[in-house]
C-alpha positions in Angstrom: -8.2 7.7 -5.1 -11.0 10.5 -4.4 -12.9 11.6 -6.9 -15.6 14.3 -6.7 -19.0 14.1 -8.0 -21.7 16.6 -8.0 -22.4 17.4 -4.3 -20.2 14.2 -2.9 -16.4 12.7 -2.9 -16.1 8.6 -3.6 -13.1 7.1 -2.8 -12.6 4.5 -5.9 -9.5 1.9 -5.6 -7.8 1.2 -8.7 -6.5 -2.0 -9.8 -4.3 -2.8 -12.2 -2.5 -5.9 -14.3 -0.6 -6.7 -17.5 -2.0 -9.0 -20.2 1.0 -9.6 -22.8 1.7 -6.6 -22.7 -1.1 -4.0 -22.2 -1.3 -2.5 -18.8 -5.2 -2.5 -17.5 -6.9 -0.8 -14.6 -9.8 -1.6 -12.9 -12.2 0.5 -10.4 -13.9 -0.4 -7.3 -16.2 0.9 -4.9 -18.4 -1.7 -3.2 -21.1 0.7 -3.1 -21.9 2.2 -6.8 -20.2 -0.9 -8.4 -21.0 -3.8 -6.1 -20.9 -6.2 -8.9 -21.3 -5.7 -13.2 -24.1 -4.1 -14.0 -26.1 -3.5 -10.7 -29.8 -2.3 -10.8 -30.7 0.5 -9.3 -33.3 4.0 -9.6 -32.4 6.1 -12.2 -30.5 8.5 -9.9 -28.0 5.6 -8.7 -27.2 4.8 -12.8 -26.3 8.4 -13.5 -23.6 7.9 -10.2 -22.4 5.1 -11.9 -22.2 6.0 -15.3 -20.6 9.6 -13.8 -18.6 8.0 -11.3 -16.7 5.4 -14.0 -16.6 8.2 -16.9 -14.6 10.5 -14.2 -13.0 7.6 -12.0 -11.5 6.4 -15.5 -10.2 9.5 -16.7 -8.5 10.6 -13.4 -6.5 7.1 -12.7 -4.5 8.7 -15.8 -4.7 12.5 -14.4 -2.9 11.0 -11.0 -0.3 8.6 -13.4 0.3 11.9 -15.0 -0.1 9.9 -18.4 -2.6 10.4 -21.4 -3.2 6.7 -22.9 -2.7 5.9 -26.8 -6.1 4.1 -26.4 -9.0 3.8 -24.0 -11.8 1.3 -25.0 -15.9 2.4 -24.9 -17.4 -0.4 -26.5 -20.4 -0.2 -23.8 -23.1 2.1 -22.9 -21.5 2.2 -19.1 -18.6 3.8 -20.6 -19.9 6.7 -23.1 -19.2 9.7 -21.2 -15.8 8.9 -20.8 -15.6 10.6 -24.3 -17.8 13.3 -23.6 -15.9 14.2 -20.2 -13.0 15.9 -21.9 -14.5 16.6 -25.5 -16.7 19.4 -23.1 -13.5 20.2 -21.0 -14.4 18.8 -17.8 -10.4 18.0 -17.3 -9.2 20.9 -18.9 -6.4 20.6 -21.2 -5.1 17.2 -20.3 -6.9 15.3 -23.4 -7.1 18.1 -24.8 -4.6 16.0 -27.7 -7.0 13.1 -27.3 -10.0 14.3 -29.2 -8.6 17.0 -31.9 -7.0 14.0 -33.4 -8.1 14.3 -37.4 -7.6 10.8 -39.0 -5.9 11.0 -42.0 
């Protein structure tokens, strides 16, 4: 899958398995995620932080599904939240984040 960010495209694979039950999905690129947590400049973190935020959120844009659930308990994952809160996908999670718990 391509995914654009800022100036540049990065082509991110997407993996994916069951475990009882719950479907997961997994991104690679061997060059901003070449293993968990990879240092870097301060530059290189922002294209991985951007890159897994937008990666994550378009796997489901190409499935043509919006998940029930997607779990942020890291740092590495905040701006998956923030992505479509500010309307970087437009109206596909649009649902996600007007949600008022009752």
């Amino acid at each position: 899958m391509e995914v654009n960010l800022g100036d540049g495209k990065y082509v991110v694979g997407v993996h994916s398995g069951v475990v009882k039950g719950v479907t997961q999905y997994f991104l690679h690129n061997p060059f901003i995620f070449p293993h968990p947590y990879a240092d870097g400049d301060a530059r290189f973190t922002i294209q991985q932080l951007s890159l897994m935020a937008k990666a994550s959120l378009e796997v489901f844009c190409v499935l043509k599904k919006v998940p029930s659930l997607i779990v942020t308990n890291d740092w590495f994952t905040a701006l998956v939240a923030a992505y479509p809160k500010h309307g970087h996908f437009g109206e596909v999670f649009k649902v996600s984040y007007q949600r008022k718990l009752k």
